[in-house]
N, C-alpha and C positions, 0 to 999 in steps of 0.2 A: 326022506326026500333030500336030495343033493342042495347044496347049495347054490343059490343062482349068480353066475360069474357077471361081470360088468365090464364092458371096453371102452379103454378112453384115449383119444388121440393125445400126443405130448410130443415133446422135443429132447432130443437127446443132447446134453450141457458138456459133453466130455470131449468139446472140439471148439473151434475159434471162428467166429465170422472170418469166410463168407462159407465157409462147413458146417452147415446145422442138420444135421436127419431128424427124418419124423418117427417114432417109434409109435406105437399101437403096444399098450399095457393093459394086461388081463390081471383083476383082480375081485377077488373071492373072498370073504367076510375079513378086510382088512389087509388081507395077504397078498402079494403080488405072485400070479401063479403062471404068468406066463410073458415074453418081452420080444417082440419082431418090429422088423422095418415097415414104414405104413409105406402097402402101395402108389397110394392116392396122393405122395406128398411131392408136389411139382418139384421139389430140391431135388430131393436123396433120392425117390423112385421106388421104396421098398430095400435102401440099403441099408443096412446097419453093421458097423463096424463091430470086431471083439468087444470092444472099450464099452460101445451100448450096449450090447449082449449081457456086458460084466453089472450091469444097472441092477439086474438080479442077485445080487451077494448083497447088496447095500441093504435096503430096509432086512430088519429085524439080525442083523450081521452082530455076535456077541460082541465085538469091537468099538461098536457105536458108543457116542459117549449122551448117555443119557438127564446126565444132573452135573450142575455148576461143580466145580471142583476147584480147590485153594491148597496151594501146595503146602507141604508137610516139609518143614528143615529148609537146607540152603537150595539154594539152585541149582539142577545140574544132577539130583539125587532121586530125579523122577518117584516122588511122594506124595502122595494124594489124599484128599478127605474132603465128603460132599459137602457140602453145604446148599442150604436157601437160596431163591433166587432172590429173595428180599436179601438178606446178608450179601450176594454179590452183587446186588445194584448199589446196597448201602457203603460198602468198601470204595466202589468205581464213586460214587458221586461223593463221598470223605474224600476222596484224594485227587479228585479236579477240584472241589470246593478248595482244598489248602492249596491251591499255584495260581497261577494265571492261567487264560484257557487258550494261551500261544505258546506253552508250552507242555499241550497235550497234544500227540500226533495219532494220525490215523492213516494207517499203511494197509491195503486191499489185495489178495490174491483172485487170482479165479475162482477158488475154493467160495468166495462172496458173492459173485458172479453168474451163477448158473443160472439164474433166468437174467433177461438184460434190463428189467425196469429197476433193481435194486441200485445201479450205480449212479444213477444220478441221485437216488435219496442219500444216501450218503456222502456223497460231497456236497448237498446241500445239507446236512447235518455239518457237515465241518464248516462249510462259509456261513452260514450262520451263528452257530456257536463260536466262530472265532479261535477254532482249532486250528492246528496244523493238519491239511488233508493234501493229500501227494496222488495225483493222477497214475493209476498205475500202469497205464500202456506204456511209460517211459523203460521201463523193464523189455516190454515184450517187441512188438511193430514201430512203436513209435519212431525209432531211431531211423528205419530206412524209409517212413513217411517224410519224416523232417527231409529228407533229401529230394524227395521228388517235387514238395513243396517248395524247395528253393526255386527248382525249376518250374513251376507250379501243374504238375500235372496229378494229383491227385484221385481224378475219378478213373474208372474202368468202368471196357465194355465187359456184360454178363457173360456167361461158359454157353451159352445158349447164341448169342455172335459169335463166338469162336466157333463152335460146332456148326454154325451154316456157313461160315465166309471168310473164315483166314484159310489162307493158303501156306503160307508156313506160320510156323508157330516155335516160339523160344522161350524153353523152361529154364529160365535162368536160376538157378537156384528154390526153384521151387518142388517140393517135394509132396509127391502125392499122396502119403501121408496122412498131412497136413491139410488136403484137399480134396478126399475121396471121391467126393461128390463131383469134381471136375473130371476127375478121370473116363466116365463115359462119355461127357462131352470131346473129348480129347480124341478116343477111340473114333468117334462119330465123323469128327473133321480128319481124322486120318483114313477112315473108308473112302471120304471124299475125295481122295489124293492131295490132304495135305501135308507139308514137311515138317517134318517134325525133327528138331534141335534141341538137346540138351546140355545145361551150361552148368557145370556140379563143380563142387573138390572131393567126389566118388561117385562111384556107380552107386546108384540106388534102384527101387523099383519104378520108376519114371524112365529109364536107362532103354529098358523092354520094351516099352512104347519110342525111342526116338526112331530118324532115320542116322541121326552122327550125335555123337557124346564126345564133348569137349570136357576131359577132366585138367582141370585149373586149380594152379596154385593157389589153398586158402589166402583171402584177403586182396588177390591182385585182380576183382571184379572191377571197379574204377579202371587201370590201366589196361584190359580189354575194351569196356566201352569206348575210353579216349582213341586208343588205335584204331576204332571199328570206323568212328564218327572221322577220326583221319584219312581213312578210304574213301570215308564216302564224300567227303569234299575235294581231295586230292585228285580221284576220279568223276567228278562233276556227277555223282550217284545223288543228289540233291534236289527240293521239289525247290524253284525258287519262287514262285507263288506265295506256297505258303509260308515262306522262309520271309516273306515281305511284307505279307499281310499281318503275320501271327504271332513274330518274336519280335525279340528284344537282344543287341547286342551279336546276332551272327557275325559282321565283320572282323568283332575283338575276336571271337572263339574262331572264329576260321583261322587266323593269326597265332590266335594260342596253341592250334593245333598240329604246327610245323613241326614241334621238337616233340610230336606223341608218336612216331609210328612204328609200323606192327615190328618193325627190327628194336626200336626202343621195347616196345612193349613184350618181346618172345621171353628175353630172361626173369622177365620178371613174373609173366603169366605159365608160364611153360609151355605156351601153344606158339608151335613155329608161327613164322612172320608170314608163308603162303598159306599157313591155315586161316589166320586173324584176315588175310586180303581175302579169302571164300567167302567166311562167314560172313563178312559184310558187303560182301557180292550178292549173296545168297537172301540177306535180308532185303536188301535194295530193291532189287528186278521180282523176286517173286514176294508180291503182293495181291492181297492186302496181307499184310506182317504185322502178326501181335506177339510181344510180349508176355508171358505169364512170370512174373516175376516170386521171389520167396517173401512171405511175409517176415520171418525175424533172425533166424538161425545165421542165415548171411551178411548179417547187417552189425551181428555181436562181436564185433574187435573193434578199435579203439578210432578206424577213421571210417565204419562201417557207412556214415551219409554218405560220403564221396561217392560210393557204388553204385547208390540211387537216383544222386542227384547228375551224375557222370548220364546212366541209362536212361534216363528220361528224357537226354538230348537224342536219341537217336531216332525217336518214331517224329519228332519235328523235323529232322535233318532231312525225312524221306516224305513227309508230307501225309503222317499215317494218323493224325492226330483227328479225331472227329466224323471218324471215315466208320464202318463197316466191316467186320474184321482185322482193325488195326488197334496203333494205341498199348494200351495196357488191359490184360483179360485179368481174371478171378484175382485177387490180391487178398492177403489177411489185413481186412477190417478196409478195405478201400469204400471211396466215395464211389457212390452209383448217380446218377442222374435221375433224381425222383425225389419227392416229397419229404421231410423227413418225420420226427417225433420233436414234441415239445421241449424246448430244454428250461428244467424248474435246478438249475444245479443255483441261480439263485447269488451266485460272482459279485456282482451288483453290490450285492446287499453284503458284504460281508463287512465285519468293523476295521475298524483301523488296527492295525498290529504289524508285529518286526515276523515274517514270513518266510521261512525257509523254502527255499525254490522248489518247482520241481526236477531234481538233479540228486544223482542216487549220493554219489561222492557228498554233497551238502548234507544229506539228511545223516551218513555215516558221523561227519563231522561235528554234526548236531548232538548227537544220541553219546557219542565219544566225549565231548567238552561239556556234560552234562546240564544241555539244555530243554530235554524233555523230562517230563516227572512221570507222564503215564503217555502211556503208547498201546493202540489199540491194534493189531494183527486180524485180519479178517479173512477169513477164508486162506490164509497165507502162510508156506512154509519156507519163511523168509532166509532161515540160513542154507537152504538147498540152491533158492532161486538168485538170490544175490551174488555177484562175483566177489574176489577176496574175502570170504566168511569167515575166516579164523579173524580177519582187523572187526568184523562188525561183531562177532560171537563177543569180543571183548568190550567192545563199545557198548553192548548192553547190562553192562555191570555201572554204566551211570545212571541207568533209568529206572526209577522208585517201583513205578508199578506196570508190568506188562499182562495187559489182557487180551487171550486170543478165543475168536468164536471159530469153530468148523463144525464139523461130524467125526474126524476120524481124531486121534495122536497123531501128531509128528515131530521130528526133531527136534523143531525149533521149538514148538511148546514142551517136548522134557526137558530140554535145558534150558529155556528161560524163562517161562511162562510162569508168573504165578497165579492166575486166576482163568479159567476155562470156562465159556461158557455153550451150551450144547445146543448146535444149530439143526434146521430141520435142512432137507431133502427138497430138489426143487418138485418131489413127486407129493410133498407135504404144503405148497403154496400156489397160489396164484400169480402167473407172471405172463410174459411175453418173451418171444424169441426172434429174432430178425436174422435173415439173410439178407445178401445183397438187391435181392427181389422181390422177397415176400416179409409179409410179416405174419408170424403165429403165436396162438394162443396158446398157454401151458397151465390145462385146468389141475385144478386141484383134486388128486385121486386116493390119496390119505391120510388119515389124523396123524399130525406127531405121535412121532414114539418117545414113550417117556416124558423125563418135562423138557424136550426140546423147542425151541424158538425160534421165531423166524427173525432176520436181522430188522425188516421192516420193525416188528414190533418191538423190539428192544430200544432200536432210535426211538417210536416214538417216547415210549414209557422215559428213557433219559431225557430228550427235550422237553417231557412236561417236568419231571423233578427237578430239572437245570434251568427253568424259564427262558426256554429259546422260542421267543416267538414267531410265528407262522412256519414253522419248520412243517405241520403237517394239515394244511388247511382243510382237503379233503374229508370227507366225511368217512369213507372207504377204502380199501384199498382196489374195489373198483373204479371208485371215481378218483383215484388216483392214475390208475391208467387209461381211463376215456382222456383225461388233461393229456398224457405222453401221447394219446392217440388223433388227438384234434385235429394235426394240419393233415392225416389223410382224408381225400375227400372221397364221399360216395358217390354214385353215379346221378342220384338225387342232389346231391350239390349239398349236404350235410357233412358232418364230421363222423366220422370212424368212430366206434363204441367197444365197448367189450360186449355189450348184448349182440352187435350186428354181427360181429366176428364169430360166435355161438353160430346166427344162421348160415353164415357163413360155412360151418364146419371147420371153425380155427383156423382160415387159410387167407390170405388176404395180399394179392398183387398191392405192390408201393402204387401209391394212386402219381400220373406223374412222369414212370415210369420210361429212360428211354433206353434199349438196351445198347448202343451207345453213346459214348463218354464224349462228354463235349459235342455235344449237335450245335451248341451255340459259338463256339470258339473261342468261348470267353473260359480265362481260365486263371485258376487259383494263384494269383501277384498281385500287386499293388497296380500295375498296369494292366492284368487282363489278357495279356500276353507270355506266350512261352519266354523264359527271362533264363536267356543263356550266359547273362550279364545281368548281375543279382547286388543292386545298391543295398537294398538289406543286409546282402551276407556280408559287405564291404565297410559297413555300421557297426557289426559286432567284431569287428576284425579276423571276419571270415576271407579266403580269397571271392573275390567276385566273380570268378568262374571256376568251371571246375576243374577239380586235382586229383592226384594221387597222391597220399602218402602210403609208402611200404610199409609192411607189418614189422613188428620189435623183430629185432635180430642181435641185439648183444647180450644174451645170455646162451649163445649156439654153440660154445665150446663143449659147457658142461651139460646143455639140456638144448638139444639137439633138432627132436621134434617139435611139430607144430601140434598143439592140439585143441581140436574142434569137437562138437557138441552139437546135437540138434533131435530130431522127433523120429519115433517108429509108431507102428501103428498095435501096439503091445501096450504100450504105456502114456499117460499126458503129463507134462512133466511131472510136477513133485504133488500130484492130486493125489489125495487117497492113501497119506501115509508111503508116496512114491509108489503106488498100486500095491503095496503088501497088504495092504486091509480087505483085498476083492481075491478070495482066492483062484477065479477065472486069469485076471491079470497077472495075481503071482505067481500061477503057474508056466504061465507062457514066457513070463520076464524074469526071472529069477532072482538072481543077481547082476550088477555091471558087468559088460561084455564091451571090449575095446576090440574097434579095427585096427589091425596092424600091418602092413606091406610085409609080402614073405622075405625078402630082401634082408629089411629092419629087423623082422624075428629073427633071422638065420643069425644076424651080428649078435645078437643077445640069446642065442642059447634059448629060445623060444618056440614051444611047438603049438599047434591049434589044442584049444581046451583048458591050456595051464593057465595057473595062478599065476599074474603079476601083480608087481605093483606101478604105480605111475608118481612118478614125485619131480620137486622144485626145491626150490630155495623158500617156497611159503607153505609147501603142505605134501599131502601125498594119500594117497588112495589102493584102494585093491580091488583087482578086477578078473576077469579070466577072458586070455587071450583069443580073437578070433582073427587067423592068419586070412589075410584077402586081399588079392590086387583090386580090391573094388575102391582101393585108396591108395595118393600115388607114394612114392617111398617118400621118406621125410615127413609125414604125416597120418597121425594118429586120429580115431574117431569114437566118440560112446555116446549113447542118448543120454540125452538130461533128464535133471529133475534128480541124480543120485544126489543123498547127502557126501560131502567130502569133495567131491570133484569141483565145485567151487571156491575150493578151499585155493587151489591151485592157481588161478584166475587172476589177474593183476590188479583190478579193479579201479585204475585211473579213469578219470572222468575224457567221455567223447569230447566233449566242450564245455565251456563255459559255464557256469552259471547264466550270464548275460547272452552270448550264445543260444543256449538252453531256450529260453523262452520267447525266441525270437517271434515261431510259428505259432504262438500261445492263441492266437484267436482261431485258430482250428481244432485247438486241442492235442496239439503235435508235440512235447518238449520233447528234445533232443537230451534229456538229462543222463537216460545211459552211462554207465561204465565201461569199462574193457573187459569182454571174456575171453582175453587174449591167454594164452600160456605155450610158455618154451619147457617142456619137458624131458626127461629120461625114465625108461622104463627097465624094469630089470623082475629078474625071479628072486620070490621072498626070500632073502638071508646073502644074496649077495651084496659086495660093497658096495654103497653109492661114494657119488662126489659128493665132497662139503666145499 
């Protein structure tokens, strides 16, 4: 008699709010025997990406790492021997017991991540214990958050406004990708005869879908929005209403905006000065006008807020703010107007101690001047994902003991790691998964493999041997997530359950819910008001309005190109051993592939296919060439997440420290680094410049 197979709805982890698909997984005494997109799932619709598809390699994959591991010899000599989970807790609590426990750090990738209730218990692990714990969005979105918070616009309307009621629509930087699940909405408002504008530094697959693609100088997105917002004042293109009602400081920024226009701004964006007068013609008049902005890729060089906080003056400048089709559409990790989850991260309660911010450049500086002793890696393969990794590779040669939990090897744990401990699958726990509109369930569909762990249970077991009080009061870790679920309300006027969510069938509209952004007009500043004029930013010695600064340019003699970095729908950055561990993914991704202008190749002796390499004055990489006007000359392009290509990276901090934590009661630090770099590329064995 056959075995009898069992379906369970779940969520697919291998994308970023507001991208979540529902996946439908068929499983057979243990075995995952089959993996589709649920139709039923109001996000994704029955989509599912490769990357989902690739969920099938994972469980029972010989790669998987099943039992704690403690390395054998020095560092660096990738050597391994199992060991106890009892002997790996006993090593981890030896060696917080000998320090202080502020100079134990805890640094989180996504790889930690994969259902969303895990992230607050671990920073409530760390403010409790009195650790060093470092928000990790400051790596990814945070930085072009922090921008629009100056300005305070924060929330967005859903893809489900856009799809009924813009009329044009501006992909600035946003790549679909990134937002698959946006892309039928997209299609749907352009059946409707909406316009469709793209705002890149390449062609990508968003490009197919516009009606005009604006390919722009990496970095010069701030000095198009100034020229755009110059138009639209200089031609009285402006709502004065809401400009009276709703801001703050338009007279200073009308004033400031004499010396931005589109003639200032052509050389330096590379879009003539009659294209920049269109484009903000174009937004002006045909309304309503939304925004879809990129959540991180655009915002990764060194003055990347300016861009956002620059763009987020334009949908006030035309009165789009609060409207129906206007505003800001899908964003990575944007506010939605609705209800939210309980926050237990627990801030409050944390002891007194000397605190390294969150700011990537501090933590570098921390770990370098040997003020960590043990340093935890969670889900994170930190020498991929950090900029200037050859300064940080060495900076962990001051810290005693580094412990990393995932599923797969990578990098950063063959060459630093000494202790490994083996994490489960979010198909192995209980969790939640949020989109911008819904919230879902992520039941639990198999026993760990091996003696894999979930990170929940690891914190607890450390907070009970470390005596961290009320770190896990719940009795469950269901009744850990009815508490994250409380402020939804039900139509009975109770709280949200994991039981209710079951009747539910795992699906659950934000109770609350508006699908647009700001119905109230009240909006994310100190006043409530759009703040084009930001005493905040003028506190930390920010300008008070916004600017531009130009991208580095004094190393163009010898390293010429610009090079940029961002997401394909093959790979998620550096998940999964940079997807070598999924042979679906590694088939289709191979190795690093660089875009290159034919132009560029032609000057270096470069044809499509070939080996290059990419090098600086701080590192250098090998790649194989992909010759494409889909990028303009002077600028080069590869997905992230390879090891080495951060190596390249400059890693100067966006701002401050003090800066940094300006937007701290949102959650926002601006602590970023630059993943700026000036480059030359050449074929292996020729001479470079020194």
């Amino acid at each position: 008699m056959a075995a009898k197979s069992r379906q369970f709805k779940t969520m697919c982890p291998m994308n970023c709010h507001p991208t979540q698909c529902g996946m439908l997984v068929e499983v057979t005494q243990e075995r995952v025997t089959a993996i589709k997109g649920d139709p039923h799932n109001p996000d994704s619709r029955g989509f599912l990406c490769l990357r989902g598809q690739a969920t099938r390699d994972i469980p029972r994959n010989p790669l998987r790492l099943h039992s704690p591991l403690r390395r054998v010899g020095m560092r660096g000599e990738d050597r391994w021997q199992p060991v106890s989970w009892e002997e790996a807790c006993s090593l981890i609590l030896e060696q917080i017991q000998q320090t202080s426990r502020d100079r134990v750090g805890i640094w989180a990738g996504h790889g930690a991540l994969a259902t969303a209730s895990i992230r607050p218990l671990f920073m409530r692990f760390g403010y409790l214990g009195g650790f060093q714990v470092w928000n990790p969005a400051m790596i990814c979105w945070a930085l072009g958050a922090y921008g629009l918070a100056l300005t305070g616009v924060l929330e967005a309307n859903t893809k489900e406004d856009m799809a009924a009621h813009a009329r044009t629509i501006l992909l600035w930087g946003a790549n679909l990708v990134s937002q698959p699940t946006t892309a039928p909405h997209l299609i749907e408002a352009r059946k409707r005869g909406a316009h469709i504008i793209q705002i890149d530094c390449r062609r990508n697959e968003a490009s197919r879908q516009a009606d005009e693609v604006y390919v722009i100088r990496p970095g010069s997105d701030a000095a198009l929005a100034l020229a755009m917002a110059h138009v639209l004042v200089k031609e009285g293109l402006i709502d004065a209403d809401f400009l009276q009602a709703h801001t703050l400081g338009y007279e200073a920024f009308a004033r400031h905006l004499t010396s931005f226009s589109p003639e200032w701004a052509e050389p330096h964006t590379g879009i003539a000065a009659e294209g920049i007068r269109s484009l903000a013609r174009s937004y002006a008049t045909r309304t309503p006008a939304m925004i879809v902005l990129g959540g991180s890729s655009m915002f990764k060089h060194q003055s990347g807020w300016e861009a956002s906080r620059a763009i987020a003056c334009l949908p006030a400048l035309i009165g789009q703010l609060g409207c129906a089709g206007g505003g800001f559409g899908p964003r990575h990790r944007a506010f939605v107007h609705a209800d939210g989850q309980t926050d237990v991260q627990a801030i409050a309660q944390r002891p007194p101690g000397i605190y390294i911010p969150n700011h990537m450049a501090s933590i570098v500086q921390a770990m370098a001047s040997g003020r960590l002793d043990v340093l935890f890696l969670l889900g994170s393969n930190i020498l991929s994902s950090f900029s200037d990794t050859s300064t940080l590779e060495h900076s962990f040669e001051r810290v005693g003991l580094v412990v990393a939990y995932d599923i797969f090897m990578n990098e950063t744990m063959r060459r630093v790691a000494d202790l490994i401990l083996p994490g489960t699958i979010w198909l192995e726990e209980l969790g939640l998964k949020d989109t911008a509109s819904h919230i879902y369930l992520m039941e639990r569909v198999l026993q760990p493999e091996g003696e894999a762990r979930s990170l929940m249970r690891i914190l607890r077991e450390l907070a009970t041997r470390l005596a961290i009080r009320n770190f896990f009061p719940w009795q469950d870790e269901e009744e850990y997530l009815n508490t994250l679920l409380a402020p939804q309300r039900t139509k009975e006027g109770g709280s949200l359950t994991v039981e209710r969510l079951r009747q539910e069938e795992g699906v659950w509209q934000k109770s609350g819910l508006s699908h647009i952004a700001y119905p109230d007009r009240h909006f994310h500043t100190p006043s409530g008001k759009v703040e084009f004029w930001s005493e905040r930013a003028q506190k930390v010695g920010l300008s008070p309005l916004p600017t531009y600064t130009p991208p580095q340019t004094e190393a163009g003699a010898h390293y010429p190109l610009q090079f940029r970095q961002g997401r394909t729908i093959t790979a998620f950055h550096a998940f999964y051993d940079e997807g070598r561990a999924l042979p679906s993914l590694a088939r289709a991704n191979g190795e690093p592939e660089l875009w290159i202008h034919p132009v560029d190749a032609q000057q270096r002796g470069i044809e499509a296919g070939c080996p290059i390499q990419i090098y600086n004055e701080r590192g250098q990489v090998r790649a194989k060439a992909r010759v494409t006007e889909d990028v303009r000359e002077g600028v080069i392009w590869m997905r992230d997440g390879w090891f080495g290509i951060n190596s390249l990276t400059n890693g100067a901090p966006a701002l401050s420290p003090l800066a940094s934590d300006l937007i701290d009661p949102y959650g926002l630090p601006g602590g970023q680094t630059a993943f700026d770099a000036l480059v030359e590329v050449r074929k292996p064995g020729r001479a470079r410049h020194l």
